[in-house]
CHARMM internal coordinates of N, CA and C (Angstrom, degrees):
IC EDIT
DIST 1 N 1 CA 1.4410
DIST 1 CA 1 C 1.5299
ANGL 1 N 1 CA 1 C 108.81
DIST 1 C 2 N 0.8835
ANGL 1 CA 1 C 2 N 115.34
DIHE 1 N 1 CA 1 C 2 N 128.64
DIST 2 N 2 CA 2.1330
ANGL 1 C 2 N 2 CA 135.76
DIHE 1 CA 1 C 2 N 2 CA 172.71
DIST 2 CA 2 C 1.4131
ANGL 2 N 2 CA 2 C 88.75
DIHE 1 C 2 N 2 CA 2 C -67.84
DIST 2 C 3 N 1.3354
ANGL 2 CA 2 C 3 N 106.96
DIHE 2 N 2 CA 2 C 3 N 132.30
DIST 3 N 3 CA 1.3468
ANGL 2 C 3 N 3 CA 139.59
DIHE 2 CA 2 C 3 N 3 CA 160.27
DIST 3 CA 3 C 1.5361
ANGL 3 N 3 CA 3 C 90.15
DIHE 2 C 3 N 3 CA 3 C -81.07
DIST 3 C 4 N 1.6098
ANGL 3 CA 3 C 4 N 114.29
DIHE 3 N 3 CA 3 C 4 N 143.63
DIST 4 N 4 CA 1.1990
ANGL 3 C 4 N 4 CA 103.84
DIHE 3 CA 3 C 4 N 4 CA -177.75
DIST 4 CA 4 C 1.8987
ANGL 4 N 4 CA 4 C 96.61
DIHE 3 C 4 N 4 CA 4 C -137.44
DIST 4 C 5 N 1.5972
ANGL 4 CA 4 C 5 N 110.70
DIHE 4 N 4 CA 4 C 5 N -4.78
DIST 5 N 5 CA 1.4628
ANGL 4 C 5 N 5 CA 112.83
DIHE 4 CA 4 C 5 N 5 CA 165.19
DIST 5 CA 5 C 1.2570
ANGL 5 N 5 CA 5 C 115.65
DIHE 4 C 5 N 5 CA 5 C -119.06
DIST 5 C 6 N 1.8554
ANGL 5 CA 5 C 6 N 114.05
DIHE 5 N 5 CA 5 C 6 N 123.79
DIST 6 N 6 CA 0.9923
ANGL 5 C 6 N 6 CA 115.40
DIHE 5 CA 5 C 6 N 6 CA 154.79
DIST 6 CA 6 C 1.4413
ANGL 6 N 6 CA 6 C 139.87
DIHE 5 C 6 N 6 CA 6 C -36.68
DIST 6 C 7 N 1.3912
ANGL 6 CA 6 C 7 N 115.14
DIHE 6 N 6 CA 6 C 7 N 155.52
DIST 7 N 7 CA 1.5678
ANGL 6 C 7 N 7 CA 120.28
DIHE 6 CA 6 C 7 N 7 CA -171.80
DIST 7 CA 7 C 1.4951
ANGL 7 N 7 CA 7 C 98.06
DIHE 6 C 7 N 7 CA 7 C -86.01
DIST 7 C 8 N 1.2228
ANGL 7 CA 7 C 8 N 108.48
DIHE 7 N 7 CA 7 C 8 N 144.08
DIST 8 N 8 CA 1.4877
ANGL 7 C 8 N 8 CA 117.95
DIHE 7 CA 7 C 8 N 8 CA -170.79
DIST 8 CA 8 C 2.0725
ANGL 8 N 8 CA 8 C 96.11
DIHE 7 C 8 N 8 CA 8 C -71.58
DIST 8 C 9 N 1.5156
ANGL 8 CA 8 C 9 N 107.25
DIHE 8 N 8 CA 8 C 9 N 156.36
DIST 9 N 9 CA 1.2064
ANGL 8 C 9 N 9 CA 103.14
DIHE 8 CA 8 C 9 N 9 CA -171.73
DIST 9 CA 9 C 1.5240
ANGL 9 N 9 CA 9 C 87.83
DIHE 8 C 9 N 9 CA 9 C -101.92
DIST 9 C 10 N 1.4892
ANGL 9 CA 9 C 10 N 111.83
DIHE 9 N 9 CA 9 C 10 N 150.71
DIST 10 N 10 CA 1.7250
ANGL 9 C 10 N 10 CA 112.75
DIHE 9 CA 9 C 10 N 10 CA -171.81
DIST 10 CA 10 C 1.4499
ANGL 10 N 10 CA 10 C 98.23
DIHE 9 C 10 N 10 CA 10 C -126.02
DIST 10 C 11 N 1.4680
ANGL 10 CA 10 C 11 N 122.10
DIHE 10 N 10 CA 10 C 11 N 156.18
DIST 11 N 11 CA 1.2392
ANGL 10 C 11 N 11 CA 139.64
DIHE 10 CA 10 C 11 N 11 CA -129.42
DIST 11 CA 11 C 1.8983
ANGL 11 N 11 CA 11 C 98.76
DIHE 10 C 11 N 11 CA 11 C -142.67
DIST 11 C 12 N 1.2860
ANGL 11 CA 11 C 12 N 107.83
DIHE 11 N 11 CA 11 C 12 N 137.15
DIST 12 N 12 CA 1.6276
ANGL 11 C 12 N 12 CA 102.59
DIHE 11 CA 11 C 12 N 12 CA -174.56
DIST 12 CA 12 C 1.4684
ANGL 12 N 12 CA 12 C 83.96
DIHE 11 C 12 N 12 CA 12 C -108.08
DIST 12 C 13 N 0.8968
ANGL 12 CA 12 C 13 N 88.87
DIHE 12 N 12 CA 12 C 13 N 162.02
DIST 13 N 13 CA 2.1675
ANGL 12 C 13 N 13 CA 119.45
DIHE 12 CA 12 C 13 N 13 CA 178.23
DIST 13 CA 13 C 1.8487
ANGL 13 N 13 CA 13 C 94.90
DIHE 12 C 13 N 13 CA 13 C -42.07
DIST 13 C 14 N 1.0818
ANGL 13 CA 13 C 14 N 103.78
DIHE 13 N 13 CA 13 C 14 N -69.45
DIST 14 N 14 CA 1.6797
ANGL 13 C 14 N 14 CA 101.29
DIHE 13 CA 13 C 14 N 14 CA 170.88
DIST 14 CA 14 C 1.2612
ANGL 14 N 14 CA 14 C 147.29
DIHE 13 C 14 N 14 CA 14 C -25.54
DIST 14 C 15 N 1.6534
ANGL 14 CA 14 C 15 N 96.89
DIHE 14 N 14 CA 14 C 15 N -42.71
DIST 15 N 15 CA 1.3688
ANGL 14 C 15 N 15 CA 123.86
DIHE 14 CA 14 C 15 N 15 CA -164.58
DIST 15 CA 15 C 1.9421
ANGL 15 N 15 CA 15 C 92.26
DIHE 14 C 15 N 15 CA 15 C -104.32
DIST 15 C 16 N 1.2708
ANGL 15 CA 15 C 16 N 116.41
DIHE 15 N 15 CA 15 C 16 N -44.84
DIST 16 N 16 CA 1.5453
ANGL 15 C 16 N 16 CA 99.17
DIHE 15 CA 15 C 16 N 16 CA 163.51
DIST 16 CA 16 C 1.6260
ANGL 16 N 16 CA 16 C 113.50
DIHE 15 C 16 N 16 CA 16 C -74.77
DIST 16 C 17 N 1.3546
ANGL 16 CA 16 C 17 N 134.66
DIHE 16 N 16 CA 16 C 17 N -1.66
DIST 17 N 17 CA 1.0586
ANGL 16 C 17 N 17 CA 109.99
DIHE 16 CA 16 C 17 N 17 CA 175.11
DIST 17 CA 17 C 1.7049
ANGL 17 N 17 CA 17 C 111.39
DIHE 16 C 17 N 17 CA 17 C -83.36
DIST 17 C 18 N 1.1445
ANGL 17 CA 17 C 18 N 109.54
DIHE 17 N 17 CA 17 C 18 N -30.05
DIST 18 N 18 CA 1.3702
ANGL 17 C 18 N 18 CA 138.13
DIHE 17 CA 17 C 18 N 18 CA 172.41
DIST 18 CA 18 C 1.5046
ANGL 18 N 18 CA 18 C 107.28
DIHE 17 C 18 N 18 CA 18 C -42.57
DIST 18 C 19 N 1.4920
ANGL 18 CA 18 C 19 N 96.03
DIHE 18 N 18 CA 18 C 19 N -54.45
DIST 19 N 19 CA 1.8151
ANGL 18 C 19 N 19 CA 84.85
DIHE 18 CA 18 C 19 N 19 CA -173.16
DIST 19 CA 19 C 1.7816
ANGL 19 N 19 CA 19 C 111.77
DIHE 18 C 19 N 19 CA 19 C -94.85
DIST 19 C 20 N 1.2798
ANGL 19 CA 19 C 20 N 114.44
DIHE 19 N 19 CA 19 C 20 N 15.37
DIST 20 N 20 CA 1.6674
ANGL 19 C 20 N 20 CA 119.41
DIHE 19 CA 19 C 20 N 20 CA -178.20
DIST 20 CA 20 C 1.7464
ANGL 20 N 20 CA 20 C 85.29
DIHE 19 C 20 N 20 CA 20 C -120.68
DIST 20 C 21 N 0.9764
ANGL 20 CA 20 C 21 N 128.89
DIHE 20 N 20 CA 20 C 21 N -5.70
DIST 21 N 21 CA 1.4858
ANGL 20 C 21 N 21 CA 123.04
DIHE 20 CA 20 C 21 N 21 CA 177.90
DIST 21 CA 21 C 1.5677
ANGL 21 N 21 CA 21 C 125.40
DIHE 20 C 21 N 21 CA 21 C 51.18
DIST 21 C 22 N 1.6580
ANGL 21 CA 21 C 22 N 103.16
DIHE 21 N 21 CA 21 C 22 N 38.80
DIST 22 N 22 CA 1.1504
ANGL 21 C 22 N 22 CA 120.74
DIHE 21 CA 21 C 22 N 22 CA 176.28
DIST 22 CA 22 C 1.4699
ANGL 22 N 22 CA 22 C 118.34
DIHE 21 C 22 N 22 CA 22 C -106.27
DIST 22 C 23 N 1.5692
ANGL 22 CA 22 C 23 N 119.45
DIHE 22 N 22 CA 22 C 23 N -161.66
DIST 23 N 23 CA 1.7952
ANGL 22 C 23 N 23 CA 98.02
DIHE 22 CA 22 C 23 N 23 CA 173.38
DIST 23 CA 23 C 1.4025
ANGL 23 N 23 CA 23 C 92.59
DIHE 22 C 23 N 23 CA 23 C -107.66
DIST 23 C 24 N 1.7409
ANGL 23 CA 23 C 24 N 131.67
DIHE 23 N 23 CA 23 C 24 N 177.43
DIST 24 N 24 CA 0.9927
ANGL 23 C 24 N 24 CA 155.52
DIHE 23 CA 23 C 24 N 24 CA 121.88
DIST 24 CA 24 C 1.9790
ANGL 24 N 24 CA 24 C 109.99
DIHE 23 C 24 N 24 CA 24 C 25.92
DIST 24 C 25 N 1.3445
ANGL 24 CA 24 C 25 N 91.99
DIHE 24 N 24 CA 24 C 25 N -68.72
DIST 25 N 25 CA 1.7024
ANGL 24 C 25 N 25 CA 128.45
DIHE 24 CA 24 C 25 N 25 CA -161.79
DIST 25 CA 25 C 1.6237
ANGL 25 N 25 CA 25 C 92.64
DIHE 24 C 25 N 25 CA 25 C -77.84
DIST 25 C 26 N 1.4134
ANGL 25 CA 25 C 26 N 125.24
DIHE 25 N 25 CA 25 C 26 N -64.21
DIST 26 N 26 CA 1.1990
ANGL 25 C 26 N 26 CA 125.65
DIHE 25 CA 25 C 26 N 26 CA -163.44
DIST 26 CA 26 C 1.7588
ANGL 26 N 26 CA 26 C 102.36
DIHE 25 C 26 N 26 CA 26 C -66.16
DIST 26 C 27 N 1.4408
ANGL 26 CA 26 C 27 N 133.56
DIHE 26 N 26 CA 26 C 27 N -30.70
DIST 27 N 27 CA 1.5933
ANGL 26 C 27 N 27 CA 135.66
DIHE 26 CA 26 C 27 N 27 CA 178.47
DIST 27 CA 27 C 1.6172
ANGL 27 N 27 CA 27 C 92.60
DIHE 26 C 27 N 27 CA 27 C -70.40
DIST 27 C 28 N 1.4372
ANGL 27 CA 27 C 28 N 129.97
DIHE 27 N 27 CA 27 C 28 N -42.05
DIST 28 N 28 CA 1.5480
ANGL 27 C 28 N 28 CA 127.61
DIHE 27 CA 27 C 28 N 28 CA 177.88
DIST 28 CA 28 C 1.7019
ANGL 28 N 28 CA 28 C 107.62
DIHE 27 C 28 N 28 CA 28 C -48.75
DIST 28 C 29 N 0.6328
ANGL 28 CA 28 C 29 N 99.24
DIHE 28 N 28 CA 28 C 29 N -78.70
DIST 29 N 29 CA 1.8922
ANGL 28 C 29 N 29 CA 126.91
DIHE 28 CA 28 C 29 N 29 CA -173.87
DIST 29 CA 29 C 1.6161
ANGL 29 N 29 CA 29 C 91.15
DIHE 28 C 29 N 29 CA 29 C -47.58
DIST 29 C 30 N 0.8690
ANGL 29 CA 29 C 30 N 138.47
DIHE 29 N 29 CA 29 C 30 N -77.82
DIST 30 N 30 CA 1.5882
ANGL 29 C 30 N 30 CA 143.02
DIHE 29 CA 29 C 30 N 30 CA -177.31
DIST 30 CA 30 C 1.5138
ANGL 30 N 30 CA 30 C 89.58
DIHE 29 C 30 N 30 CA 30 C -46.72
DIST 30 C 31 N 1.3747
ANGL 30 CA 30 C 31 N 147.58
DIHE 30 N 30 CA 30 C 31 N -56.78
DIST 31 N 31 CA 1.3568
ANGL 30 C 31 N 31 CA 124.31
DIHE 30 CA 30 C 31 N 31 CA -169.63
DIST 31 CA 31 C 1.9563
ANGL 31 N 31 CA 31 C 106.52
DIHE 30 C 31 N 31 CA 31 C -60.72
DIST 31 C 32 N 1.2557
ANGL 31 CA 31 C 32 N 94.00
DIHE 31 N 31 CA 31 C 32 N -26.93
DIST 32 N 32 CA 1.8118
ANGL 31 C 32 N 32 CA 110.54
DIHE 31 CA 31 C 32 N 32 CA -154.28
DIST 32 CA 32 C 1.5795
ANGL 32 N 32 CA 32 C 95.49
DIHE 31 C 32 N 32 CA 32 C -70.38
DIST 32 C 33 N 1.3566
ANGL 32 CA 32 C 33 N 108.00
DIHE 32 N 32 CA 32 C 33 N -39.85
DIST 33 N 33 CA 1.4823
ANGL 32 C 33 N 33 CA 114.87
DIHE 32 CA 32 C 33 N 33 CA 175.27
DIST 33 CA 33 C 1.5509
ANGL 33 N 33 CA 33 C 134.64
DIHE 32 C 33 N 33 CA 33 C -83.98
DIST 33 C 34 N 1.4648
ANGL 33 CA 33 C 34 N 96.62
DIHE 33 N 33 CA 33 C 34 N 5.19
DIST 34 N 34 CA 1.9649
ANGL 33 C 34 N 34 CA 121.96
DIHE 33 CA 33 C 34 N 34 CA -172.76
DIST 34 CA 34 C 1.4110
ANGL 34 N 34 CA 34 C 116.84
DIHE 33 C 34 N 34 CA 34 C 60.95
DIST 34 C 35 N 1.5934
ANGL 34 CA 34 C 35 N 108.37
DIHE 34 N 34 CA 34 C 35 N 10.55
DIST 35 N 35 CA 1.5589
ANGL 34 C 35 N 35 CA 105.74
DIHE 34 CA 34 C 35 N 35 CA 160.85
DIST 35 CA 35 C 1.2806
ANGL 35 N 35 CA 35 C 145.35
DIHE 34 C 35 N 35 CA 35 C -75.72
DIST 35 C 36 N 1.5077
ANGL 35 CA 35 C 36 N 102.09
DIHE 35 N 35 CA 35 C 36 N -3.41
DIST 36 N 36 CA 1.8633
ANGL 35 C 36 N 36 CA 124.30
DIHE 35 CA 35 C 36 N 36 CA 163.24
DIST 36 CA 36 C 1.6541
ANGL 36 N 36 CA 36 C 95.64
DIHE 35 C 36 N 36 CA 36 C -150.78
DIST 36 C 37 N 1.8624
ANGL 36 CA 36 C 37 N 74.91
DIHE 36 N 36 CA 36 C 37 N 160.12
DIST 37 N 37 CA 1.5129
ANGL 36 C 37 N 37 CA 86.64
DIHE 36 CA 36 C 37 N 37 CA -170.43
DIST 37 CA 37 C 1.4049
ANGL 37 N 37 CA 37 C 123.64
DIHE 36 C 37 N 37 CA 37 C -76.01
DIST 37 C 38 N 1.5225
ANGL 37 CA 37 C 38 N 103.65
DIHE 37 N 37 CA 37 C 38 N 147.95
DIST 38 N 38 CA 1.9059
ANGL 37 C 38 N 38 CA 94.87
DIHE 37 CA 37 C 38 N 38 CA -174.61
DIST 38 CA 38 C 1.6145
ANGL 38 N 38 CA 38 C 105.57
DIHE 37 C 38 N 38 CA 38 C -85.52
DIST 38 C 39 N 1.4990
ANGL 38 CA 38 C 39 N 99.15
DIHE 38 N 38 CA 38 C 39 N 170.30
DIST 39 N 39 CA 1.0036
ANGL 38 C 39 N 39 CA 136.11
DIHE 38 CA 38 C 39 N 39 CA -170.49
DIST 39 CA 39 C 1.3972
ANGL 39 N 39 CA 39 C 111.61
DIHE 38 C 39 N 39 CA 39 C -45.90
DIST 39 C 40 N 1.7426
ANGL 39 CA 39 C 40 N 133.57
DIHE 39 N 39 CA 39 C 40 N 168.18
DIST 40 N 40 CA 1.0658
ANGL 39 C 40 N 40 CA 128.07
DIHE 39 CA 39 C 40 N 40 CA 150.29
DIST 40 CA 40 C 1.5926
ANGL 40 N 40 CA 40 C 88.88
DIHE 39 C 40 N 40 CA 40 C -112.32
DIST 40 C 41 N 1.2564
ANGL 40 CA 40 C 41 N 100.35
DIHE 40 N 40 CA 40 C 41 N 167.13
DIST 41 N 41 CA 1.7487
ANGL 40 C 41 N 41 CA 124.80
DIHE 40 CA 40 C 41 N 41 CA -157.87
DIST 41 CA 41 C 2.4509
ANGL 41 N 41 CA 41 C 77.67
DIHE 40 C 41 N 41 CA 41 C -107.40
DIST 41 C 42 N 1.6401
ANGL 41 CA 41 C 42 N 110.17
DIHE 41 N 41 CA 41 C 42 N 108.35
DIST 42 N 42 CA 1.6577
ANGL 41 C 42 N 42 CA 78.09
DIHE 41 CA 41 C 42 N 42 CA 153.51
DIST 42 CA 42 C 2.0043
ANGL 42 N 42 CA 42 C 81.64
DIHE 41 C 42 N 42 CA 42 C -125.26
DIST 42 C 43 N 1.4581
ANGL 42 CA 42 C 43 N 106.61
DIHE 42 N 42 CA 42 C 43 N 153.22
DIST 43 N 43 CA 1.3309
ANGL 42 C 43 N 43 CA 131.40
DIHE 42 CA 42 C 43 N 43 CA -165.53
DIST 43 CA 43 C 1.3977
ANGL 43 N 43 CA 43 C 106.79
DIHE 42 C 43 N 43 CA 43 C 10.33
DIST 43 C 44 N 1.8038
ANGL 43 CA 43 C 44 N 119.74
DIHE 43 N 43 CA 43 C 44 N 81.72
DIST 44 N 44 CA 1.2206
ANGL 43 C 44 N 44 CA 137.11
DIHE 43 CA 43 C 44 N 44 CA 154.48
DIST 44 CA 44 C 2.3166
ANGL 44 N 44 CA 44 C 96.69
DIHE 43 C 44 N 44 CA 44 C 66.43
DIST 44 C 45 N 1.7128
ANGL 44 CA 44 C 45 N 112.20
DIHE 44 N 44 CA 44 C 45 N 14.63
DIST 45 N 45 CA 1.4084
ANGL 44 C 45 N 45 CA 95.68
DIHE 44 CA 44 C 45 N 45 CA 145.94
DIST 45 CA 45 C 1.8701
ANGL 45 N 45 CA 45 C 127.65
DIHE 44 C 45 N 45 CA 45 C -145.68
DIST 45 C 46 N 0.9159
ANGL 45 CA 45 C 46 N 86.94
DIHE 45 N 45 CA 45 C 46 N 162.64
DIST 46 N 46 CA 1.5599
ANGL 45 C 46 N 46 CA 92.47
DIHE 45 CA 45 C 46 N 46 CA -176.19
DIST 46 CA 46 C 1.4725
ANGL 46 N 46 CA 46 C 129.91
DIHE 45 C 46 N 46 CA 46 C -50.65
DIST 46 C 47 N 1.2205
ANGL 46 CA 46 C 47 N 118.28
DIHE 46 N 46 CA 46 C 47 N 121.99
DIST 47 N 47 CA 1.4201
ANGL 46 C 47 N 47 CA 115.21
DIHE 46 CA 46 C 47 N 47 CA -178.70
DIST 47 CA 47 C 1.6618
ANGL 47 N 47 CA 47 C 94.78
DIHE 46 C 47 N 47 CA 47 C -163.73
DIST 47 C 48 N 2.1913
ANGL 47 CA 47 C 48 N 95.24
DIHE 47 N 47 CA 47 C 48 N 146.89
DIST 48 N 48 CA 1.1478
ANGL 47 C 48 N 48 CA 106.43
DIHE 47 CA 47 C 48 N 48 CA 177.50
DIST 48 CA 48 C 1.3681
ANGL 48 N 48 CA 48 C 112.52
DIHE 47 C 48 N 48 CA 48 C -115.44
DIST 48 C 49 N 1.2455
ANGL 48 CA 48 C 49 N 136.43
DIHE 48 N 48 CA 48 C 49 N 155.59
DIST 49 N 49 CA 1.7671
ANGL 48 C 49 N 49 CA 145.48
DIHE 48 CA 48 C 49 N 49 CA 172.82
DIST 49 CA 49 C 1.4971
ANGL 49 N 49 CA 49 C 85.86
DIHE 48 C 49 N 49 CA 49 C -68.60
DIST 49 C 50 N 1.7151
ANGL 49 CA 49 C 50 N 95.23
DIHE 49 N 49 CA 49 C 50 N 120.67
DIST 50 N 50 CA 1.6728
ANGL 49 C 50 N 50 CA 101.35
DIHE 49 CA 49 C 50 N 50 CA 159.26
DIST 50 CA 50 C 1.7764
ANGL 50 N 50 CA 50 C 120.35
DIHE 49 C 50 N 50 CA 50 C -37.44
DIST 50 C 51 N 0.9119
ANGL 50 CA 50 C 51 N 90.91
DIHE 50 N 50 CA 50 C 51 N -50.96
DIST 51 N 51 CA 1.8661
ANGL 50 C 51 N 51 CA 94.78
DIHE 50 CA 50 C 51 N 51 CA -168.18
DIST 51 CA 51 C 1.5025
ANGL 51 N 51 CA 51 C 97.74
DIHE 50 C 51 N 51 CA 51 C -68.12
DIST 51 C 52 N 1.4928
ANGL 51 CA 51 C 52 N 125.28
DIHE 51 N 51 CA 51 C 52 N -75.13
DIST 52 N 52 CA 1.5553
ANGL 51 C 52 N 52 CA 96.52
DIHE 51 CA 51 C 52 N 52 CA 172.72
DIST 52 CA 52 C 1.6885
ANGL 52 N 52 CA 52 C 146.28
DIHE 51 C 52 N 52 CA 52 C -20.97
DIST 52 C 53 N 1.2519
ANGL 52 CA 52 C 53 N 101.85
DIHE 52 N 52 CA 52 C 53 N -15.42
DIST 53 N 53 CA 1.3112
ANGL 52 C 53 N 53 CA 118.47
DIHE 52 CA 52 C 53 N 53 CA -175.65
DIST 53 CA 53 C 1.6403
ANGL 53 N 53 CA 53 C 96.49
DIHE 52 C 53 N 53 CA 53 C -99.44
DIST 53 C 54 N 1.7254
ANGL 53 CA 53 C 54 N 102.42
DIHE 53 N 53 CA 53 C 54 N -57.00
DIST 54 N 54 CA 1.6527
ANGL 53 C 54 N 54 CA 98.84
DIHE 53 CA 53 C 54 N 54 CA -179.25
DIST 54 CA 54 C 1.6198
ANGL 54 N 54 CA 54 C 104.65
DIHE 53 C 54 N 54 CA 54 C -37.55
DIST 54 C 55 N 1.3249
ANGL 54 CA 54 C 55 N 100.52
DIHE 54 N 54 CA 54 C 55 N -65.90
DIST 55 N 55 CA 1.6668
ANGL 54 C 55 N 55 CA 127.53
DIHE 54 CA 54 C 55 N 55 CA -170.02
DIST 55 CA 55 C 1.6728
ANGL 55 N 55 CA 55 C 102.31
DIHE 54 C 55 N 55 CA 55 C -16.44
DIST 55 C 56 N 1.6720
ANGL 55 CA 55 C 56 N 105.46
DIHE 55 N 55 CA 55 C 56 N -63.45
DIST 56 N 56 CA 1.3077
ANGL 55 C 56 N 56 CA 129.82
DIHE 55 CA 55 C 56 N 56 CA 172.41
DIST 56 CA 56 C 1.5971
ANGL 56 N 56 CA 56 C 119.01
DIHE 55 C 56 N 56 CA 56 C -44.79
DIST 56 C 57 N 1.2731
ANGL 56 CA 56 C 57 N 129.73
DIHE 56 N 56 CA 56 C 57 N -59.65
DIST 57 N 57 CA 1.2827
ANGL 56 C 57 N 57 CA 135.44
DIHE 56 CA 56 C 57 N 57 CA 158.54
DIST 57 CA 57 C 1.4210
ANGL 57 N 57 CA 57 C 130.17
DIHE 56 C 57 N 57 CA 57 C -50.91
DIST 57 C 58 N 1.8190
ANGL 57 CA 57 C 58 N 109.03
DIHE 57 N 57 CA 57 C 58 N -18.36
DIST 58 N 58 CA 1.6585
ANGL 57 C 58 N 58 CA 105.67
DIHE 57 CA 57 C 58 N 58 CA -174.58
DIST 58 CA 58 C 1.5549
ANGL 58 N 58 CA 58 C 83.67
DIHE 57 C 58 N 58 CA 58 C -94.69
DIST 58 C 59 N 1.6003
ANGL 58 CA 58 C 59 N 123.00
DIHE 58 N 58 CA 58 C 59 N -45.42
DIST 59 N 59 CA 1.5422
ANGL 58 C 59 N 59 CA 104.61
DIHE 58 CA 58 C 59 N 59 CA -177.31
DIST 59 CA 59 C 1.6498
ANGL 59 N 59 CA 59 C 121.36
DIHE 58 C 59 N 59 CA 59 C -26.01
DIST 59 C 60 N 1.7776
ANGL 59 CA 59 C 60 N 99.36
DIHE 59 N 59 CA 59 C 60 N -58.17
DIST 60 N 60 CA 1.1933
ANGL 59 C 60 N 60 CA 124.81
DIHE 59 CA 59 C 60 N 60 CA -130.12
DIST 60 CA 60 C 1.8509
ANGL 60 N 60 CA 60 C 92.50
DIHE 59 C 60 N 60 CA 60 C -78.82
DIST 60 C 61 N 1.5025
ANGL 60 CA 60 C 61 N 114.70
DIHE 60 N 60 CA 60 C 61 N -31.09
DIST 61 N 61 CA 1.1953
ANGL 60 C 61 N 61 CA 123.19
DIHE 60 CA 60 C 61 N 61 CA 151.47
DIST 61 CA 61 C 1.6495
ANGL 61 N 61 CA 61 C 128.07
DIHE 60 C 61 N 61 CA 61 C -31.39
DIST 61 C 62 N 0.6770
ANGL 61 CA 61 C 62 N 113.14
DIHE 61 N 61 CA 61 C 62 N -64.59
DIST 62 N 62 CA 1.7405
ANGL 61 C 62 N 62 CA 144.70
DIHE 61 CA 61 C 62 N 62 CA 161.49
DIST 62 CA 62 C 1.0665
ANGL 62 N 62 CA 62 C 112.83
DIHE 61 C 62 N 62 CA 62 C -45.62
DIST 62 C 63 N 1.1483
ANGL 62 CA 62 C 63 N 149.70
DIHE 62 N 62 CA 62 C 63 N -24.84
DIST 63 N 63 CA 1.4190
ANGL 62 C 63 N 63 CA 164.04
DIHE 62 CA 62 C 63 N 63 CA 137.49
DIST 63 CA 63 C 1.9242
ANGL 63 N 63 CA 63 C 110.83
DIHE 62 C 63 N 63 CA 63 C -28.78
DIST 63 C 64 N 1.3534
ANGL 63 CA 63 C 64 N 126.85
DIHE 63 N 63 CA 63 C 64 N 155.97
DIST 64 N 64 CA 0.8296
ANGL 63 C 64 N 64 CA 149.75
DIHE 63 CA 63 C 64 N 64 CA 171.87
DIST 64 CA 64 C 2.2511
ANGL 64 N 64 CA 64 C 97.74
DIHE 63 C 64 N 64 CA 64 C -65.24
DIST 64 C 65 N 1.2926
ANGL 64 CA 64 C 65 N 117.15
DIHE 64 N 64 CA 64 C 65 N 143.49
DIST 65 N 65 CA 1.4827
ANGL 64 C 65 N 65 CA 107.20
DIHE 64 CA 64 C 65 N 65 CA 167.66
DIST 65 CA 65 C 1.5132
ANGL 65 N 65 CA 65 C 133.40
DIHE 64 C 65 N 65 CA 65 C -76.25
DIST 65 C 66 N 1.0449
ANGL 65 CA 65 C 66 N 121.09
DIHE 65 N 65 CA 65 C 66 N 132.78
DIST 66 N 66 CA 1.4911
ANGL 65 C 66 N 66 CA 96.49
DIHE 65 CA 65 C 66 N 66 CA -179.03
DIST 66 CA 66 C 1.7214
ANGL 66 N 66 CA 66 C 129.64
DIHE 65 C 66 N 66 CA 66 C -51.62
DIST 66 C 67 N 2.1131
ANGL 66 CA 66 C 67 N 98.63
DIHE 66 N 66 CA 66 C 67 N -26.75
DIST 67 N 67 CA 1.4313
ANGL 66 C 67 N 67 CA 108.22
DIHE 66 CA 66 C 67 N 67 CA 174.35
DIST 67 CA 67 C 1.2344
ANGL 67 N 67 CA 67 C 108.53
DIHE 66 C 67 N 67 CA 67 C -112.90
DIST 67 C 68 N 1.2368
ANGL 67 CA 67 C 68 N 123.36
DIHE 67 N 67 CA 67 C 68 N 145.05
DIST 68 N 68 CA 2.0589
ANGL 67 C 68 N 68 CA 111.66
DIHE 67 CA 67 C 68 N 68 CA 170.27
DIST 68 CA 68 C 1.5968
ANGL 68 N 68 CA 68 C 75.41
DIHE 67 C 68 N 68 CA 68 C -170.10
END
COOR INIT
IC SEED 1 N 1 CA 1 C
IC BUILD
């Protein structure tokens, strides 16, 4: 049987801090506080599904601004 969906591409702490333009520490603390989504565990390290993260950024769009 054909697999017909790709494997989601997964994301290190770095590489999502990179694209929310925060540090390292600030993507920690935001999971710690349930304001982004945590991590999946693959062999004891951290990584997120691109789209969960997208997912996270189109919400966060959608939101009221912090300045106006």
């Amino acid at each position: 049987m054909e697999q017909t969906k790709t494997n989601p591409r997964l994301l290190t702490r770095n590489e999502v801090a990179a694209m929310l333009g925060v540090s390292r520490r600030t993507v920690y603390n935001a999971v710690e506080r349930g304001e982004f989504p945590a991590p999946i565990d693959i062999f004891g390290m951290a990584r997120w599904e691109e789209q969960t993260v997208l997912d996270f950024i189109k919400k966060a769009k959608k939101h009221k601004p912090l300045y106006s």
